[in-house]
Backbone as CSV, one residue per row, in Angstrom:
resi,resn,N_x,N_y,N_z,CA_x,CA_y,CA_z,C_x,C_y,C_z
1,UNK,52.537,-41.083,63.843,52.114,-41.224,62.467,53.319,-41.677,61.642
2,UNK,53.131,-42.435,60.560,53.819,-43.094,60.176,54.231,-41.536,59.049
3,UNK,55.606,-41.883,58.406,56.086,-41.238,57.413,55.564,-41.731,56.202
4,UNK,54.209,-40.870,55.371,53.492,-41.264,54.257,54.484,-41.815,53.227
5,UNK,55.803,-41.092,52.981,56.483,-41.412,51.918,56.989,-42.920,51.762
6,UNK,57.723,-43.721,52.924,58.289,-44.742,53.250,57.430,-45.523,52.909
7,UNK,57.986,-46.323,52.098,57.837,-47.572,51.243,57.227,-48.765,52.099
8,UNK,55.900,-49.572,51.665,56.338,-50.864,52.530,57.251,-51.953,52.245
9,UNK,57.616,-51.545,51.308,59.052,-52.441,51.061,60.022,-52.035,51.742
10,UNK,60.964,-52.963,52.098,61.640,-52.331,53.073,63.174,-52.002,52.107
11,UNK,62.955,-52.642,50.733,64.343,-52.523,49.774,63.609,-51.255,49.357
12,UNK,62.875,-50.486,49.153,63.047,-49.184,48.505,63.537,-47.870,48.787
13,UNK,64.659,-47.588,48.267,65.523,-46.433,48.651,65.738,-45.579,47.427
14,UNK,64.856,-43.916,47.733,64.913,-43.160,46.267,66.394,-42.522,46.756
15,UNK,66.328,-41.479,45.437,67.793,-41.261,45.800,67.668,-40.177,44.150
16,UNK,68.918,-39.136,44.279,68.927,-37.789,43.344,67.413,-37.073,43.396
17,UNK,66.623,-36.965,41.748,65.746,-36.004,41.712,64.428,-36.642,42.595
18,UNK,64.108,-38.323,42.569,63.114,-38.822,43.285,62.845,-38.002,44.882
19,UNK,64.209,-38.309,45.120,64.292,-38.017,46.743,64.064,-36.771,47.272
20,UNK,64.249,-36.133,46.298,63.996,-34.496,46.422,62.919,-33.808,46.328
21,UNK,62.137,-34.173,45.491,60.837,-34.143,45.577,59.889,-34.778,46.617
22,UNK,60.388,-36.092,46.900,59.703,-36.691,48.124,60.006,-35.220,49.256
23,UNK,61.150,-35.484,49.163,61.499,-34.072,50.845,60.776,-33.005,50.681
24,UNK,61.155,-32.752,49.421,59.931,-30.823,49.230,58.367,-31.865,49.153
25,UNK,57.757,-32.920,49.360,56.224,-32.869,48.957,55.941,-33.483,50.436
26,UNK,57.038,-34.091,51.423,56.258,-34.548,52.902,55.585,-33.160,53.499
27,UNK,55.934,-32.375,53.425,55.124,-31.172,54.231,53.430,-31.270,53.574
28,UNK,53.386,-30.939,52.419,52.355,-30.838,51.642,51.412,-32.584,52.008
29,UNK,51.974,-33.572,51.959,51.532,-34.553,52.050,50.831,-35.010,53.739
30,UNK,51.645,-34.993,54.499,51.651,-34.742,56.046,50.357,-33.737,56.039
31,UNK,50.307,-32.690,55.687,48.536,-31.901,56.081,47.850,-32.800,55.409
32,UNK,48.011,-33.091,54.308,47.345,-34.098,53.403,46.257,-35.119,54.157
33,UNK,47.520,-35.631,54.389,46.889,-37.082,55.481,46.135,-36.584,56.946
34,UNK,46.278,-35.329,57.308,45.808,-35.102,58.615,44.124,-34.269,58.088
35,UNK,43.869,-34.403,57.001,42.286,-34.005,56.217,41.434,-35.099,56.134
36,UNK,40.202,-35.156,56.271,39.285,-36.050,55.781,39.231,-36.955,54.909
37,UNK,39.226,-37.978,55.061,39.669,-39.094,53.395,38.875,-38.387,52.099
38,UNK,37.577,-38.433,52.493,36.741,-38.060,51.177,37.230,-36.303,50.828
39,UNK,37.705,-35.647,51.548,38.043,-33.885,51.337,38.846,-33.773,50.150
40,UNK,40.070,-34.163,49.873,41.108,-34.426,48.761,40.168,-34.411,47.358
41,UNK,39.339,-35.793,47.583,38.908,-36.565,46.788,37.769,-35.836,45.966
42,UNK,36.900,-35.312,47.180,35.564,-34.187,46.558,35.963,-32.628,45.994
43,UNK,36.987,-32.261,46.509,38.266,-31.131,45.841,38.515,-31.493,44.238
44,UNK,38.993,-32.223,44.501,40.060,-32.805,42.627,38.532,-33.223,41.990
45,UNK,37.073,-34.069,42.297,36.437,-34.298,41.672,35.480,-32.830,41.170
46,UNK,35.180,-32.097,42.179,34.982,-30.528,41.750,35.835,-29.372,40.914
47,UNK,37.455,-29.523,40.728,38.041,-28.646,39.584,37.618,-29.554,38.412
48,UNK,37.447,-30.865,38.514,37.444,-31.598,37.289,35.734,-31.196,36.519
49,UNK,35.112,-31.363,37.189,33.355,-31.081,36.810,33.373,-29.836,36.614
50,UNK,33.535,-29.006,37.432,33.083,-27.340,37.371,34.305,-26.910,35.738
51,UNK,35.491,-27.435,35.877,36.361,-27.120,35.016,35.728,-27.797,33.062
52,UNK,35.121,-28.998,33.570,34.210,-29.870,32.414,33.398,-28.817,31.891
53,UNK,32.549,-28.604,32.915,30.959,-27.854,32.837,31.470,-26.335,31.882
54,UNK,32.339,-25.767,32.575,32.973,-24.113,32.167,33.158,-24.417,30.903
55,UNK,33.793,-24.568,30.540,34.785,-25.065,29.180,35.534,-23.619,29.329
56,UNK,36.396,-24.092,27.595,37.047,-22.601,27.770,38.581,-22.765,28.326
57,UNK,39.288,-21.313,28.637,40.326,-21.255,29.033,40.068,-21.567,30.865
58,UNK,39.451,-20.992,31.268,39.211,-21.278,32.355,39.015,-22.737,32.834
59,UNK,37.911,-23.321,32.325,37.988,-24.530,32.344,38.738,-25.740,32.265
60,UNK,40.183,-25.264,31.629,40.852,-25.923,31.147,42.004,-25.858,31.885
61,UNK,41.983,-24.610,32.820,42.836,-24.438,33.786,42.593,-25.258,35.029
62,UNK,41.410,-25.311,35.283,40.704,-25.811,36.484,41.220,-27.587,36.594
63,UNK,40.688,-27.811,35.461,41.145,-29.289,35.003,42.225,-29.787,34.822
64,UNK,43.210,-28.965,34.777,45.044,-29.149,34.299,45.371,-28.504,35.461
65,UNK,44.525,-28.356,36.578,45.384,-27.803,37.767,45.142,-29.920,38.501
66,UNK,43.754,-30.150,38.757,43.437,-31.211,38.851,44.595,-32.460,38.504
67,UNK,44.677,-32.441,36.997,45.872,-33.162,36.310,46.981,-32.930,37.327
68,UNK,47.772,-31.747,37.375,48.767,-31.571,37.857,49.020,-32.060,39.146
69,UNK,48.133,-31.701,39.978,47.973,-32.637,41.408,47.923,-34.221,41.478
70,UNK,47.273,-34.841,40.125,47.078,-36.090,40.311,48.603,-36.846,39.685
71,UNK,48.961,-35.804,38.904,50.351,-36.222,38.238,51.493,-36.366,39.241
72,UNK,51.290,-35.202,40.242,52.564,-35.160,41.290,52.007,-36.528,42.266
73,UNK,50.996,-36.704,42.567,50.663,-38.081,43.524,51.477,-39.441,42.866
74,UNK,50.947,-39.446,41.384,50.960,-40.877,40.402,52.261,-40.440,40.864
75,UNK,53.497,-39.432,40.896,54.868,-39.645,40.710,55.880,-40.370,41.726
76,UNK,55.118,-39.374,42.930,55.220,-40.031,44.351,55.060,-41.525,44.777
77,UNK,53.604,-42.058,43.910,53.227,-43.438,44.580,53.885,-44.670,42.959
78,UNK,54.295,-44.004,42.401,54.761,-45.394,41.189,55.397,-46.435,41.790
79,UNK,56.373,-45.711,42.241,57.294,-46.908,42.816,56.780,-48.241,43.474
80,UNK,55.248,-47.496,44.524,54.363,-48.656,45.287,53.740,-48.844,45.550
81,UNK,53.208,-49.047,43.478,52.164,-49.208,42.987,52.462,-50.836,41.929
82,UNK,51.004,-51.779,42.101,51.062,-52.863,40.897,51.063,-52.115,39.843
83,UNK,50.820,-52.813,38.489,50.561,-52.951,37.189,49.941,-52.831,37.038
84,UNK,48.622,-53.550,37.791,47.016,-52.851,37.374,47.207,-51.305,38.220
85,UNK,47.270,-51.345,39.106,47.146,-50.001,39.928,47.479,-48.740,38.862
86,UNK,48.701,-49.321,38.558,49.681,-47.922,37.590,48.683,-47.674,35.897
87,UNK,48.215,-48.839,35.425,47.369,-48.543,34.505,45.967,-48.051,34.755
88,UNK,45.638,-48.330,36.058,44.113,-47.646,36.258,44.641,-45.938,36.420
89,UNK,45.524,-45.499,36.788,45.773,-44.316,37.027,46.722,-43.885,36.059
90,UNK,46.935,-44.132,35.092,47.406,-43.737,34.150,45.967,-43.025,33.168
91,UNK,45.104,-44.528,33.071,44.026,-44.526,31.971,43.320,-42.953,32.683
92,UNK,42.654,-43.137,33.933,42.567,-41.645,34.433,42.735,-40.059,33.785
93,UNK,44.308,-40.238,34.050,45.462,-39.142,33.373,44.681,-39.211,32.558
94,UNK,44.951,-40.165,31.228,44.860,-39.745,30.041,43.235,-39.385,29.483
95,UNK,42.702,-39.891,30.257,40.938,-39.097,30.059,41.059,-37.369,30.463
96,UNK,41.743,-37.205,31.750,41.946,-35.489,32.134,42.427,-35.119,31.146
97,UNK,43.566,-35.356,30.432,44.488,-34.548,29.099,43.474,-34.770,28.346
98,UNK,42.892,-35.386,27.969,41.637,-34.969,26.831,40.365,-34.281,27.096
99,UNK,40.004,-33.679,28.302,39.321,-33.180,28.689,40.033,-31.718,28.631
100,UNK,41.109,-31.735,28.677,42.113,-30.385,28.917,42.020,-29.959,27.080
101,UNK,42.593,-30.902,26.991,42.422,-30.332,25.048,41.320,-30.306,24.577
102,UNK,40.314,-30.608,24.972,39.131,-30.334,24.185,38.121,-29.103,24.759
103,UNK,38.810,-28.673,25.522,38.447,-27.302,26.432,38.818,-26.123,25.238
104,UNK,40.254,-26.568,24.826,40.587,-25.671,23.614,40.398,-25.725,22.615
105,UNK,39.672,-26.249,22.378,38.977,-26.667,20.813,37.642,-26.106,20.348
106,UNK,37.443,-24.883,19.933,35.929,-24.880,19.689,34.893,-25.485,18.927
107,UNK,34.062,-25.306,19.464,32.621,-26.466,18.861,32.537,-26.181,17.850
Protein backbone atom coordinates (compact mmCIF):
# COMPACT_ATOMS: atom_id res chain seq x y z
CA UNK A 1 0.00 0.00 0.00
CA UNK A 2 1.08 3.09 -0.98
CA UNK A 3 1.89 5.87 1.81
CA UNK A 4 -1.60 7.99 1.71
CA UNK A 5 0.35 11.09 2.69
CA UNK A 6 3.05 11.23 -0.29
CA UNK A 7 2.41 13.62 -2.75
CA UNK A 8 2.03 12.78 -6.48
CA UNK A 9 4.28 15.35 -7.08
CA UNK A 10 7.36 14.26 -6.70
CA UNK A 11 8.72 18.17 -5.66
CA UNK A 12 6.52 18.13 -2.57
CA UNK A 13 8.38 18.09 0.63
CA UNK A 14 6.43 19.30 4.02
CA UNK A 15 8.60 20.15 6.61
CA UNK A 16 8.19 21.91 10.62
CA UNK A 17 4.39 22.01 11.84
CA UNK A 18 2.99 20.44 8.24
CA UNK A 19 5.16 17.42 8.70
CA UNK A 20 4.18 16.77 12.05
CA UNK A 21 0.91 16.50 11.77
CA UNK A 22 1.19 14.42 8.62
CA UNK A 23 3.36 11.83 11.09
CA UNK A 24 0.80 12.05 14.09
CA UNK A 25 -2.37 11.66 11.29
CA UNK A 26 -0.67 8.45 9.02
CA UNK A 27 -1.82 6.06 11.74
CA UNK A 28 -5.33 7.52 11.84
CA UNK A 29 -5.32 7.79 8.02
CA UNK A 30 -3.78 4.19 7.18
CA UNK A 31 -7.11 2.52 9.14
CA UNK A 32 -8.78 5.15 7.22
CA UNK A 33 -7.96 3.82 3.90
CA UNK A 34 -8.19 0.13 4.99
CA UNK A 35 -12.47 0.99 5.60
CA UNK A 36 -15.04 0.97 3.00
CA UNK A 37 -15.01 4.02 0.60
CA UNK A 38 -18.66 4.92 1.26
CA UNK A 39 -18.11 4.15 5.53
CA UNK A 40 -16.10 7.60 6.20
CA UNK A 41 -18.45 9.26 3.97
CA UNK A 42 -22.01 7.87 5.47
CA UNK A 43 -20.29 8.61 9.16
CA UNK A 44 -19.49 12.53 8.55
CA UNK A 45 -22.91 12.66 6.41
CA UNK A 46 -24.86 11.23 9.65
CA UNK A 47 -23.12 13.70 12.56
CA UNK A 48 -23.97 16.35 9.99
CA UNK A 49 -28.00 15.41 9.58
CA UNK A 50 -28.68 13.90 12.99
CA UNK A 51 -26.53 17.02 14.40
CA UNK A 52 -28.96 19.42 11.70
CA UNK A 53 -32.14 17.55 12.77
CA UNK A 54 -31.16 17.87 16.94
CA UNK A 55 -30.37 21.41 16.98
CA UNK A 56 -29.20 22.80 20.13
CA UNK A 57 -25.97 22.32 21.98
CA UNK A 58 -25.82 18.92 21.12
CA UNK A 59 -26.40 19.35 17.72
CA UNK A 60 -23.95 21.66 17.29
CA UNK A 61 -21.45 19.48 18.73
CA UNK A 62 -22.23 16.68 16.44
CA UNK A 63 -21.76 19.02 13.48
CA UNK A 64 -18.44 20.83 14.67
CA UNK A 65 -17.14 17.42 15.45
CA UNK A 66 -17.97 16.65 11.54
CA UNK A 67 -16.29 20.21 10.69
CA UNK A 68 -13.35 19.28 12.65
CA UNK A 69 -12.66 16.03 10.83
CA UNK A 70 -13.28 17.61 7.50
CA UNK A 71 -10.97 20.55 8.52
CA UNK A 72 -8.04 18.16 9.54
CA UNK A 73 -8.52 16.23 5.91
CA UNK A 74 -8.86 19.87 3.85
CA UNK A 75 -5.36 20.49 5.91
CA UNK A 76 -3.70 17.34 5.00
CA UNK A 77 -4.88 17.34 1.23
CA UNK A 78 -4.32 21.41 0.31
CA UNK A 79 -1.16 21.05 -0.80
CA UNK A 80 -2.70 18.31 -3.60
CA UNK A 81 -5.44 19.89 -4.26
CA UNK A 82 -6.57 22.36 -7.66
CA UNK A 83 -8.32 25.64 -7.23
CA UNK A 84 -11.53 24.36 -8.02
CA UNK A 85 -11.00 21.36 -5.70
CA UNK A 86 -9.84 23.78 -2.71
CA UNK A 87 -12.94 26.06 -3.33
CA UNK A 88 -15.48 23.24 -3.55
CA UNK A 89 -14.24 22.23 -0.11
CA UNK A 90 -13.85 25.23 1.33
CA UNK A 91 -17.59 26.40 0.14
CA UNK A 92 -18.56 22.98 2.12
CA UNK A 93 -16.69 24.24 5.39
CA UNK A 94 -18.31 27.27 5.24
CA UNK A 95 -22.03 25.89 4.91
CA UNK A 96 -20.98 23.41 8.24
CA UNK A 97 -19.86 26.76 10.28
CA UNK A 98 -23.21 28.08 9.58
CA UNK A 99 -25.00 25.22 10.41
CA UNK A 100 -22.82 25.19 13.71
CA UNK A 101 -23.90 28.83 14.50
CA UNK A 102 -27.23 28.62 13.86
CA UNK A 103 -27.59 25.60 16.20
CA UNK A 104 -26.88 28.46 18.76
CA UNK A 105 -29.18 30.78 17.90
CA UNK A 106 -32.68 30.45 19.07
CA UNK A 107 -35.75 30.59 16.90
Amino acid sequence: MSNPIHSADPHYHSSGARAAVERASLPVLTRLAKLPTWLPMVVTAALILVGAFLGGVLGAVLVGVALLVLLWLLYLSWPHLTLSLRLMRVAVLVLLVAIVVTQFVPN
